[in-house]
N, C-alpha and C positions, 0 to 999 in steps of 0.2 A: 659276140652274142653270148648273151647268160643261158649256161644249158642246169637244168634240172640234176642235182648229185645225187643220186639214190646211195653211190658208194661211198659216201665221205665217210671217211671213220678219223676217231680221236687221238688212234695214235699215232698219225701222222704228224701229228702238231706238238711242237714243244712242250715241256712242263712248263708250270709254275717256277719262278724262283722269290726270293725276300729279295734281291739283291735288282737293279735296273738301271740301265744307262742312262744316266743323265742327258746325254749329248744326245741321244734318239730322241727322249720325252720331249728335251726342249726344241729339237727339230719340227718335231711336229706342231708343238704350242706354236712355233713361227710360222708354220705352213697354215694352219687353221684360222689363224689369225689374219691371214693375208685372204683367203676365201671367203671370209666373213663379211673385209671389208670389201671386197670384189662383189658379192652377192647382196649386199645392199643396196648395189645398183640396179636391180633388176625388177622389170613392171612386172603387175600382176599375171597374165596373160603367161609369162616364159615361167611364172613361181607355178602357176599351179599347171602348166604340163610336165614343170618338173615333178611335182607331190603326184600328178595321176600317175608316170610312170615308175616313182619306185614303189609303191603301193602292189601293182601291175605285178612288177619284179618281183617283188618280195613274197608275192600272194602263189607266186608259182615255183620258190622255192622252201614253201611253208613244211613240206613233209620232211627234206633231208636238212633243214634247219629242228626242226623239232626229233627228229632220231638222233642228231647230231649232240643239243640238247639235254636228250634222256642218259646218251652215252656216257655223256662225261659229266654231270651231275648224280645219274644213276637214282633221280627223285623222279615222281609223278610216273603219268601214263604218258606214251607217246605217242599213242592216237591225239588223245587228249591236247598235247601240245600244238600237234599240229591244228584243230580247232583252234585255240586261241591266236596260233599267227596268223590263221583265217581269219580272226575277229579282226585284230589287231589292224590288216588292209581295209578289209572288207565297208566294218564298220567306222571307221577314222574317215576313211576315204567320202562312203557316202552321207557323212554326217557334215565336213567341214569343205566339200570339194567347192562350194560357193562361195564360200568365205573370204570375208574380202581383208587382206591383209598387208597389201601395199601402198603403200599413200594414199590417199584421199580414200577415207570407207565409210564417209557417211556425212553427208553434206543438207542441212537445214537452210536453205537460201531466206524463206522466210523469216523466222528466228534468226539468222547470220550466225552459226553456228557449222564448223566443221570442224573432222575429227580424222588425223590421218595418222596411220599406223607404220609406225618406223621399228626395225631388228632391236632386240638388245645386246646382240653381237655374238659372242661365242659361249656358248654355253656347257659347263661340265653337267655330265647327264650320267650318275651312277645308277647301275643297272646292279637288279637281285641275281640270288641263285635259283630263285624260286619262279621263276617269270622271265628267264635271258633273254629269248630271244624273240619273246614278243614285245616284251619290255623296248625290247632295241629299235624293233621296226616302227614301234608306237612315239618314241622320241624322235627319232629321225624323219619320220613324218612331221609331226609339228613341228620341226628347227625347220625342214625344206619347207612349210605351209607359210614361215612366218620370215624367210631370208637368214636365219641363223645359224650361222656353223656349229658343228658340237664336235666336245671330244670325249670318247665312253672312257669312264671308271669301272671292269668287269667286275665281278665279286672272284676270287680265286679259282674257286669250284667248279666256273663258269664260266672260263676267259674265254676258251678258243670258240664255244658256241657265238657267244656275244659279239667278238671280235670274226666271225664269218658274215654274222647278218649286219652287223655295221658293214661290212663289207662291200655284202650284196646292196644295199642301201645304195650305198655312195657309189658304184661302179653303174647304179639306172638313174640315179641320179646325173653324173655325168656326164652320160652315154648322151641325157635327153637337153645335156644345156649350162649344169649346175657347175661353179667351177672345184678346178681342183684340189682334192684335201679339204673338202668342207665338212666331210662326214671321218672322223677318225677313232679308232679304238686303242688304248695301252695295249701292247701287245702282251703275249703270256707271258715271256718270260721277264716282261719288267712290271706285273703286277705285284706290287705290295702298298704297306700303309704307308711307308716313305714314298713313293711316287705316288700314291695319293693326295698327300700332304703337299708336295708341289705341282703338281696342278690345280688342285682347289687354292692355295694361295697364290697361283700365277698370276702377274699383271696379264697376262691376254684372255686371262680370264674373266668373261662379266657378269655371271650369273649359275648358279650350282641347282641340277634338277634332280631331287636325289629319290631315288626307289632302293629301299636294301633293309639292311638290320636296323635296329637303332641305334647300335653303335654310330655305324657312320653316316645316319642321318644326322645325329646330335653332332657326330664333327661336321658337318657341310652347314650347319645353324653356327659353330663357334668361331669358324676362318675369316669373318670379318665381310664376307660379299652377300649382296643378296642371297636368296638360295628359299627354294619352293621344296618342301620336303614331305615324308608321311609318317605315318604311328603303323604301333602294331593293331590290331583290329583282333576282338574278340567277339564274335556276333553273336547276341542271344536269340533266339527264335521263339517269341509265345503265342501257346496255340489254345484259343480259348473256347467254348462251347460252344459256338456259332459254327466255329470253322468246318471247312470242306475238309476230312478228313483227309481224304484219299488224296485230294490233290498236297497236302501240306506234309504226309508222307513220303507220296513221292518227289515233292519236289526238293524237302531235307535229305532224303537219301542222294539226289541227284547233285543236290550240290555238295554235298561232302564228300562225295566218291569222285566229284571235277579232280582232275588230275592228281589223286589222292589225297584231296582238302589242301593243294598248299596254297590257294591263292588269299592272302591277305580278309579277305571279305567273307570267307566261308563257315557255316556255319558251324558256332563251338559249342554252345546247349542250348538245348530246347526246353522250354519253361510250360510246362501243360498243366491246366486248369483241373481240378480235383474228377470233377462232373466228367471227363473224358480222358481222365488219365491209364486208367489201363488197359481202356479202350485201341488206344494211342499206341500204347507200351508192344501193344501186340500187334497191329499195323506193322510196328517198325522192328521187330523182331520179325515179323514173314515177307519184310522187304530185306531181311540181312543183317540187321544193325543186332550184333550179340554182344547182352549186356553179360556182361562181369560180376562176380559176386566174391564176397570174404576177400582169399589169399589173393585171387588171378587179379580181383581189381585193386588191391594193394601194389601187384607184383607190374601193372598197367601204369599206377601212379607214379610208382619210381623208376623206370623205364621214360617216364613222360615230361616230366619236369625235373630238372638235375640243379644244383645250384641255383635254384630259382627260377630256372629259364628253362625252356624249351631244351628237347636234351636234339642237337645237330642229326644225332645219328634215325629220330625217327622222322626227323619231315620228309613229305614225299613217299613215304611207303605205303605199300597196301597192308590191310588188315591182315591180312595171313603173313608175313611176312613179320609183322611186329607181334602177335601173338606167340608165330616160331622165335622169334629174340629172346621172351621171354616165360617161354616154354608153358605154354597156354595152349590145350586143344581146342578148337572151334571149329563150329559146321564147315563143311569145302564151301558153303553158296554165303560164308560171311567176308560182307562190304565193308561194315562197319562195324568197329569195337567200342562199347556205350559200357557207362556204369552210373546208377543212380547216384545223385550227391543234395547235400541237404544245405553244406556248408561253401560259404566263399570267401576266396583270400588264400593266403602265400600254403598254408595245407591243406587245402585240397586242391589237388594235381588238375581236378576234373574244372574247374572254374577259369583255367588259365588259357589264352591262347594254345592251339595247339600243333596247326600244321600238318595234320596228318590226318587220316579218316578215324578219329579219336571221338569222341561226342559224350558231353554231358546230356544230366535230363534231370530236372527238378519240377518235385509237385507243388503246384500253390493250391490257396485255400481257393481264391477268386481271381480273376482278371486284376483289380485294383493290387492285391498284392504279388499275381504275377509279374505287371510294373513296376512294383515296387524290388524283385529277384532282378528284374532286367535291368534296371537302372544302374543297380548294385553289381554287378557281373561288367556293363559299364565301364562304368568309373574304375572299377580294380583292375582290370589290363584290356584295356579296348577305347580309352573316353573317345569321341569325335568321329570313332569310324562307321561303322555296320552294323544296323538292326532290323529283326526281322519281326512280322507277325502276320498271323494267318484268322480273320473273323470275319464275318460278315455283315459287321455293324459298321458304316464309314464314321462315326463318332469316336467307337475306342480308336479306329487307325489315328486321329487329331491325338485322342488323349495319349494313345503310346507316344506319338513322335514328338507330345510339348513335356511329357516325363522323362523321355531316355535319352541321355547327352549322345548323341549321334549323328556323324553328319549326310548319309545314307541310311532312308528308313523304308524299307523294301515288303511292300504287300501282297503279300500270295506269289510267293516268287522266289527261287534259291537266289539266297542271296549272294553266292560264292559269283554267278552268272551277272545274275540282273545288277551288279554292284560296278559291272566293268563296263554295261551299256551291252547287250543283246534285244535277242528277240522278244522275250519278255515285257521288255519297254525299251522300243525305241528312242525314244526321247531320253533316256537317260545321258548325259555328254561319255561315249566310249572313251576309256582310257584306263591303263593300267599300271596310273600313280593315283591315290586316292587319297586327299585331303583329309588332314584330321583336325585341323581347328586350333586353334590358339591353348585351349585347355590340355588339347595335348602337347604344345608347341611348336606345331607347324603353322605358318602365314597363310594356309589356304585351308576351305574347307570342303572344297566341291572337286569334282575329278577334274584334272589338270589335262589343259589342252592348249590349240592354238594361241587363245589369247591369254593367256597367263604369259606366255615368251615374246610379247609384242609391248613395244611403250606409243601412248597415243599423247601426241600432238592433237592439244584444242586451238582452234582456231576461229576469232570470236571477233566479229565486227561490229564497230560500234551502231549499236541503234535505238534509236528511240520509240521507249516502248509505250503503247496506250495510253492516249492521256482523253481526258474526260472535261465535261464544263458542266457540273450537278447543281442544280440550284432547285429550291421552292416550286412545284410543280407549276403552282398559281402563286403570280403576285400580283396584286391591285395597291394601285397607286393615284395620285393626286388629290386636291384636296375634298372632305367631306367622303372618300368613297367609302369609307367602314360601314354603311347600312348595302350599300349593293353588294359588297364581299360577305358579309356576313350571310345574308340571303341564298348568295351561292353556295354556303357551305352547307347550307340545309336542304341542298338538291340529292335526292336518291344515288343510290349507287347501281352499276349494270345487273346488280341481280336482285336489285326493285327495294332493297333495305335503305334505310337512313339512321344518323345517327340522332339521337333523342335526349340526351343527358348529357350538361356541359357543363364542366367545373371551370374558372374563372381566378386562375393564379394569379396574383398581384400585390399590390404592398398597400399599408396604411394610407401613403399619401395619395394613390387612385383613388382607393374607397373617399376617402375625403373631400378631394374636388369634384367625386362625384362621378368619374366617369367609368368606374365600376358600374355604377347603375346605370347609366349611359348604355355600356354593352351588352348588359344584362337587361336591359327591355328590349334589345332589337331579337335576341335571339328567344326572348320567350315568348315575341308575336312570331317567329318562326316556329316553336311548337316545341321549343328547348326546355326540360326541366334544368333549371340553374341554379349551382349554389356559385359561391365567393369563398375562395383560401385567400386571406389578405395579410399572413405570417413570414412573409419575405421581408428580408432585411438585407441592406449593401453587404456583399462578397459571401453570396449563401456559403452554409453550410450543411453539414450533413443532419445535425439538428431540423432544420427547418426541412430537409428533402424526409429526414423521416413524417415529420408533422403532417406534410403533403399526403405521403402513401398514405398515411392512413387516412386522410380527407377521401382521398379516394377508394380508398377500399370498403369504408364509409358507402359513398354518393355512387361509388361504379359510376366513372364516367366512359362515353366511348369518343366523348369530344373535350382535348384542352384547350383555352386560348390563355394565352401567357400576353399582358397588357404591363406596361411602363419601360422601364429602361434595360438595361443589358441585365440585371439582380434577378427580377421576375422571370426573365427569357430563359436565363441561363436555368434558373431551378427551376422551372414546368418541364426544360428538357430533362434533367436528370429525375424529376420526380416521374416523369412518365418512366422512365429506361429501371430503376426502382422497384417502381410497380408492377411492370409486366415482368422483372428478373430481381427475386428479392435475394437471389445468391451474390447478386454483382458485388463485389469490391470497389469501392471510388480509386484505390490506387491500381487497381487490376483495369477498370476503364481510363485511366489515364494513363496506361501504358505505354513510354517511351520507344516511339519507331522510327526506321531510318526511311524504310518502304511502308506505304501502309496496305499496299494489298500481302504483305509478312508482317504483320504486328504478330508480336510473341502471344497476345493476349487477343483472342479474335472475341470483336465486339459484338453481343447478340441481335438477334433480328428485331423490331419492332415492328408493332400495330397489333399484335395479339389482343389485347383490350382495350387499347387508346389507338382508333382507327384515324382521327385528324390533330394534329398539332399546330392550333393555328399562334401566331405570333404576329403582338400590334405593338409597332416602339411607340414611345412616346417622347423620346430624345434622339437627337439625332449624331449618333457615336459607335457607339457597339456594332453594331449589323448584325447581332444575333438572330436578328427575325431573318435574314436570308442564309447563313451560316451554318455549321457542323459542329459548332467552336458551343464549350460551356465552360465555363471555370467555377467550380467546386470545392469549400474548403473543409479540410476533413475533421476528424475530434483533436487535430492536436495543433487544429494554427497552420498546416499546412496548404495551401492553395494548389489545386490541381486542375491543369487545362486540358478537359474530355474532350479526344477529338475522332467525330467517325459523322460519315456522312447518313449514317442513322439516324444522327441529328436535328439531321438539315428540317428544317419547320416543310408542313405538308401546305398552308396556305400561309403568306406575308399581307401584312397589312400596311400600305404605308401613305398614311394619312397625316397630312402636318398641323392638321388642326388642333390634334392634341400637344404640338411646341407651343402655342399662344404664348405661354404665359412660363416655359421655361425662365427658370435665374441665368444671372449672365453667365457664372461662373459655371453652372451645366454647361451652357452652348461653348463655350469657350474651349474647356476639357475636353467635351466631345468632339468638337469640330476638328481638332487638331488630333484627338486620335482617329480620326478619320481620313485626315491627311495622311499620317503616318500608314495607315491601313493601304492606302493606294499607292503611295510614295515604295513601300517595302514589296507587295505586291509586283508591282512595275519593275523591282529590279530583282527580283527573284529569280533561281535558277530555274524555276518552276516553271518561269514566266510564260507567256503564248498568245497569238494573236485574240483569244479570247479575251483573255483576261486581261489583257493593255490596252483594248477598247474602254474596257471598261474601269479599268485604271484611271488615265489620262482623263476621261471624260469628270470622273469624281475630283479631280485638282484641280482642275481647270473652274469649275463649279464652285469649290470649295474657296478658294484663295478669290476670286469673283463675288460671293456673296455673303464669306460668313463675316466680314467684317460690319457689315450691315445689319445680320442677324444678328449679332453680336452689342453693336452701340444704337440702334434703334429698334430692333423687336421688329424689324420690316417682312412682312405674312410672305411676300413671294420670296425673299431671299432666304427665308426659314424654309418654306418649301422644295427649293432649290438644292440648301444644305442637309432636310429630308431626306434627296432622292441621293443626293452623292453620298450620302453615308453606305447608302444600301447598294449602290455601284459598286463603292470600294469593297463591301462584303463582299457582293459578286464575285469582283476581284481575286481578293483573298484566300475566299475559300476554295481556290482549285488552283492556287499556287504558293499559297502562306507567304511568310512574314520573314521576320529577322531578326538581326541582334538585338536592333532597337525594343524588339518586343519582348526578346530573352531580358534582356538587363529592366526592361520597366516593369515586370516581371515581379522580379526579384526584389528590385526597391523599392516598389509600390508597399510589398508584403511587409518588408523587413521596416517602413520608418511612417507607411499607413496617409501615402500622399495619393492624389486621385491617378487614375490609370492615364489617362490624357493627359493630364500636367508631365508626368514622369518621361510621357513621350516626347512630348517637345522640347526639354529641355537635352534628351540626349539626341532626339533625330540628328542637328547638326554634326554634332561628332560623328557619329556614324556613319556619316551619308562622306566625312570627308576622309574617313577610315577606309571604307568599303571602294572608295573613290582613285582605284590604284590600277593601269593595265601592264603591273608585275607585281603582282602581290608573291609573298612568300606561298600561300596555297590558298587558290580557289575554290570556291563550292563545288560539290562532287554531284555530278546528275548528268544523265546521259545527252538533257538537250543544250547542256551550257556547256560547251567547246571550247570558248578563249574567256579572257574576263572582257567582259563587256557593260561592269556595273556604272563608269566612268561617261560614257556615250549616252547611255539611257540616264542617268542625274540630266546629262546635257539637252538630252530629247524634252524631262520636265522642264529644266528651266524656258527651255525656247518657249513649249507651249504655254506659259502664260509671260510670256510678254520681257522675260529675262533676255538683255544681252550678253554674248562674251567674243573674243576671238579664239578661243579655243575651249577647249572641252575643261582645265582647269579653270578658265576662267566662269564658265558658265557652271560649273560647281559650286562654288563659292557665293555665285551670284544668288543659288537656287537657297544654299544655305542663312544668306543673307534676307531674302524672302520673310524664309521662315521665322528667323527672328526678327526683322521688321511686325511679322504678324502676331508676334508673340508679345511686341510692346504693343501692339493695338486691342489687344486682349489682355491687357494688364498681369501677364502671365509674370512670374519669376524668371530668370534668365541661367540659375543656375540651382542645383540642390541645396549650397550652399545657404542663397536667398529664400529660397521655399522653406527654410527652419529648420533645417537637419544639421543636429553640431558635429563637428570636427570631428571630437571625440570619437563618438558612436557612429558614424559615418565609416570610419578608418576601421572600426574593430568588427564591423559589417564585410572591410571590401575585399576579403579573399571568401569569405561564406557564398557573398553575393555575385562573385567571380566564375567560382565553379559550379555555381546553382546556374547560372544563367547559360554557362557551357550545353550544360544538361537539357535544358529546356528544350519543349516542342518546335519553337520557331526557329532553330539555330540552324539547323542543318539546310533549309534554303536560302539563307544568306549567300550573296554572293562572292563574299571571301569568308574562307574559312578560319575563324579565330583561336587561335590561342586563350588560355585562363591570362595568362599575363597580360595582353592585348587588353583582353577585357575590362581587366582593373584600371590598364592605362587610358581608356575610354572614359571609367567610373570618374576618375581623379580629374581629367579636364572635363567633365559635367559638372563633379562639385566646383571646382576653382574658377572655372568658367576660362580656363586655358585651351589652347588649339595646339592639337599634332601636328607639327609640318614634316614629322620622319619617325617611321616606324621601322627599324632596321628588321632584315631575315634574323630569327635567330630562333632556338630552340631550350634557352635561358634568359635567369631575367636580364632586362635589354637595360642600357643607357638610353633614355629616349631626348632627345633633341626637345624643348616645348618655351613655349614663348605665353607671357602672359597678354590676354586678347586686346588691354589697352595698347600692346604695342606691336602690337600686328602689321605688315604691310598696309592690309586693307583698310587700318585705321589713320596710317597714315598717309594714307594719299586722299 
């Protein structure tokens, strides 16, 4: 049983020598090491009975730890000390005794997120002279909170204190569970820098916790190991004309007389405001604090700071005692030795850290410039650690703490106290190693505890996160219904308003056939003031979205409707997004995302001034009118694809009356990127029972009617090809596209061919590229698990009407299709044929390569492409060759290719 030693004395115990056995040190490095990994076996449950009892232990022999302490350091008070090993249990104890620290500590079953907390194994833990032997109970608590064995480094001055309460430590700790040798101290007589030096570079060494000088904090940052360390601390205190005097008085006096100022955080000058400066001055002269003047505060300074530093001989001393040093009379009732200073930096003594019940005081003009003293006091021997201020404005407390680099900024409160975590603010994390921040060059900046000695295992199961099916709130469909939609649009809203003013984006060739005025009588027997913007021209630009805004900022409309083809649709949306945000950037909204609820660039809200955005195609391709999708080209030729469900049109319009009289070559272009729209859709990683409803249904329609539409103008199979356009939007827009649409993309741009032509002639490549279950690398999304691009090609072919016996064969078949329906459409079959020379084709196809990498629709493709890949995609589109072997590789490949006249498929 641990008894209480009132009698311990110091020189019972060893000196110091320079000189230490190696064969002890490293006995014990082996013993520690073996306790370390013994005690990382242990549940929670046996860790913190062990943390409650040596807390327990140690808290009961806080008095003859702290005489024991004073003895042989011969610094501080020894009342004093024993408070802080009271702190040191007290407060650790009832701060982290819940803390959960052994495997599993924190488990998100919804999210699939867990987090368990595993030892970092043996820890060196350098202890001060200024702090031994709470310092010791303070570490030895968190190594037993967290499974970690430790081995103390005492400071000389210090050993046999240090080396008792490591002691006491590990004997309650043992007593309750903990194993053997987990808790160890260098003994005195093999303290020095050489055994230091090997234990910090010990392999059983994994981590260095260091509290001491800066010398051997700076060695515990250069031995190569982790290592959690602190700075010296020089804490300014400013007391500005708000403040509670009295309390600000006594609580500086209080904490600079804490065990004669040497705890790291205590306060070193006090900065007071002109308006209460000698006010102040004399407060703290009839609390004790005797300032200095001429020769004594000369004779203070150099007693104070010796070669730059702190001179050893006064930390820890009381004012009377250092005054006797330097032969200074002062009151019997002085606490505190104070001298005015004006200046800061390496001459004057009074600016510097000090360690002793020593105290500057400087006068500012204002608050603003006493910030501007504290800052400066700071950064010169203090950055990252301790700052104090006492007002009663919570404003200056912000502006003190975003001006003084400090990582402890302490309000109405000694700081030397409130900096280790007492009564003053419980909430602050107790501990007595204190963070000083990168600037000062330590890895931490908060006061160091439990979890700073634990490493966390994430543990992260896969899951699929929220997924959505956004579409057109309202869409009306079949043929002639554009007078019943429109009608509807002019119905009131829940709080009795309607909209009254419609501007009417579209292009020359509406206005022309007239069905610009077509729309525009329906909605102005609904009570619409209407004008017509007809400034839209194929692959808007930002030209034309400015032309818009100002139409509108013009007419103030509170209703759009965007009428003809994907041109008109695409620019009412950006003209409206323009309008309501004339900050936006076209390339800032076309901001490239992997996730879009993280786009870099969050796209703004609509309906501020355009409360309905209706949209009526008049071709049957785009699906802009049910879609999020715009494509946008900027002042310099560049095309950019705006995607955000802000987008998405408020009503669709989809009536096929307005195809009558389509050219073939529309229906044709469109129809097939329609296909492609559902075809890329369907095999996305995006993919989901949503959206492959509505997929499938669009192919199946499409490959069924548009040949009809196509070679006779037939009204229902236009209808049909109508509705499947806007399915595959459906589609689309809530699981996007693919390579096919990165690379049509690009060519479209770069040689100025139609968007749908571009598609068909590379869908088949792609579709026999993508068509692999071992691709080099698959699309990355949490709901696509295996590759499965290969099954779904085979799923389209079936549904319309394709045979195979296997899943290649029905790829092929599907591909076959496609270009069956591309000679019934009079399409080109390759880039080549469509008019693009050699030449310039070839000096396009690395531009065109890594442009289409980049692009919006890449990343849910189902295999993940390569730039090279892509090229080799480009090259059998222009040549009209087929890939039979894309080898793994992460250079450029030999690719295996066969010209298509001499293909298997052709010869059978």
């Amino acid at each position: 049983m641990l008894r209480v030693r009132i009698g311990l004395s110091v020189q019972r115990l060893p000196r110091t020598s320079r000189y230490f056995s190696t064969a002890d040190v490293e006995s014990q490095l082996a013993s520690v090491k073996a306790a370390s990994e013994a005690f990382a076996k242990y549940d929670q449950k046996t860790v913190d009975h062990i943390f409650v009892r040596i807390a327990h232990e140690a808290n009961k022999q806080r008095l003859p730890l702290a005489k024991l302490a004073h003895e042989e350091t011969k610094m501080g008070l020894m009342e004093d000390k024993v408070l802080k090993n009271g702190l040191a249990c007290e407060l650790i104890l009832d701060r982290f005794r819940d803390l959960k620290t052994c495997g599993i500590v924190d488990r998100d079953e919804i999210r699939g997120v867990e987090h368990i907390a595993t030892p970092m194994g043996v820890v060196c833990c350098i202890a001060p002279t200024t702090n031994p032997t709470s310092t010791a109970i303070a570490k030895s608590l968190f190594c037993a909170k967290t499974r970690n064995a430790a081995i103390f480094l005492p400071h000389p001055r210090a050993a046999r204190c240090t080396a008792e309460a490591v002691k006491i430590c590990h004997d309650a700790g043992v007593a309750a569970g903990a194993p053997e040798g987990f808790l160890q101290c260098i003994q005195p007589h093999d303290v020095s820098r050489e055994c230091s030096h090997l234990v910090m570079t010990h392999d059983n060494v994994n981590v260095i916790l260091a509290t001491g000088g800066p010398g051997m904090v700076k060695a515990s940052y250069s031995v190569g190991k982790p290592a959690i360390g602190v700075g010296s601390g020089n804490a300014p205190i400013l007391v500005d004309e708000t403040a509670d005097l009295e309390m600000a008085c006594g609580s500086i006096v209080l904490g600079k007389t804490f065990d004669n100022g040497m705890i790291c955080a205590a306060e070193q000058s006090v900065v007071a405001v002109d308006a209460i400066y000698d006010k102040f001055k004399a407060m703290l002269e009839a609390r004790g604090v005797c300032f200095l003047e001429g020769k004594d505060k000369q004779k203070l300074g150099n007693y104070l700071i010796q070669n730059g530093r702190v001179n050893p001989d006064i930390v820890g001393q009381s004012a009377q005692t250092i005054a006797d040093r330097i032969g200074v009379k002062v009151p019997r009732n002085t606490v505190v030795l104070a001298g005015e200073a004006s200046e800061i930096g390496p001459s004057e003594p009074l600016s510097h850290e000090k360690l002793s019940p020593v105290l500057g005081l400087y006068r500012t003009r204002d608050f603003a410039d006493g910030m501007a003293i504290a800052k400066e006091l700071t950064e010169f021997d203090g950055i990252g650690h301790t700052a104090g201020i006492y007002s009663k404005m919570p404003e200056r407390v912000n502006q003190f703490a975003l001006a003084v680099p400090a990582g402890r900024i302490l309000h109405n409160m000694p700081t030397s106290l409130g900096a280790i975590g007492t009564a003053f603010n419980f909430n602050v994390d107790p501990s007595f190693t204190l963070g000083v921040g990168t600037k000062a060059g330590s890895s931490v900046s908060t006061n160091v505890g439990p979890l700073n000695l634990v490493n966390i295992k994430t543990v992260a199961t896969r899951q699929e996160h929220t997924e959505w099916f956004q579409n057109p709130p309202k869409i009306y469909f079949n043929r002639n219904c554009l007078e019943d939609a429109l009608r509807d649009a002019s119905n009131v809203y829940a709080n009795g308003s309607r909209d009254k003013r419609c501007l009417i984006i579209t292009d020359h060739t509406m206005v022309g056939l007239g069905q610009a005025t077509r729309v525009g009588d329906i909605l102005k027997a609904q009570g619409f003031s209407v004008e017509v913007f007809d400034e839209v021209k194929p692959d808007p630009d930002m030209k034309t979205v400015h032309a818009g805004v100002k139409a509108c900022e013009s007419f103030k409309p509170d209703m759009i409707v965007c009428l003809g083809g994907g041109s008109p649709m695409d620019a009412g949306k950006f003209i409206r997004v323009v309008y309501e945000h004339p900050e936006l950037h076209v390339e800032d909204a076309a901001s490239r995302f992997i996730e879009i609820r993280k786009r870099t660039s969050p796209f703004p809200k609509l309906g501020s001034k355009v409360h309905r955005l209706v949209c009526i195609p008049t071709s049957s391709g785009t699906a802009s009118e049910v879609t999020p999708f715009a494509v946008i080209t900027d002042d310099d030729g560049m095309k950019h694809p705006v995607f955000s469900y802000q987008l998405t049109p408020d009503i669709a319009i989809i009536d096929s009356s307005f195809c009558d009289k389509l050219p073939k070559s529309l229906v044709a272009n469109a129809g097939v990127d329609a296909i492609t729209h559902a075809t890329e859709a369907f095999v996305s990683v995006a993919a989901n029972e949503f959206t492959e409803s509505h997929a499938i249904k669009a192919i199946q329609l499409l490959f069924d009617n548009l040949p009809m539409s196509y070679q006779k103008g037939d009204i229902k199979a236009r209808e049909n090809v109508h509705h499947a356009a806007s399915l595959a939007g459906l589609a689309f827009s809530n699981s996007f596209l693919g390579i096919t649409h990165s690379l049509s993309h690009k060519v479209g741009a770069a040689f100025h061919l139609p968007h749908g032509l571009t598609n068909a002639i590379l869908m088949p490549h792609v579709i026999r590229y993508n068509a692999s279950d071992s691709p080099m690398r698959m699309g990355i999304y949490p709901g696509y698990d295996h590759p499965v691009a290969k099954s779904r090609y085979a799923q389209i072919a079936r549904s319309i009407g394709c045979s195979g016996s296997d899943g290649d064969e029905l790829v092929e078949a599907y591909c076959q299709r496609i270009m069956d329906l591309m000679s019934e459409l009079d399409m080109p079959m390759t880039f080549q044929e469509a008019g693009i020379s050699e030449e310039n084709f070839l000096r396009e196809l690395d531009n065109i390569a890594i442009a289409a990498f980049d692009d919006q629709c890449t990343p849910a493709n189902p295999r993940f492409p390569l730039t090279s890949e892509l090229k080799l995609i480009l090259l059998d589109a222009y040549y009209g060759r087929q890939i039979y072997s894309i080898p793994n590789f992460y250079s450029v490949p030999v690719v295996v290719v066969a010209d298509l006249k001499s293909s298997p498929r052709d010869e059978d």
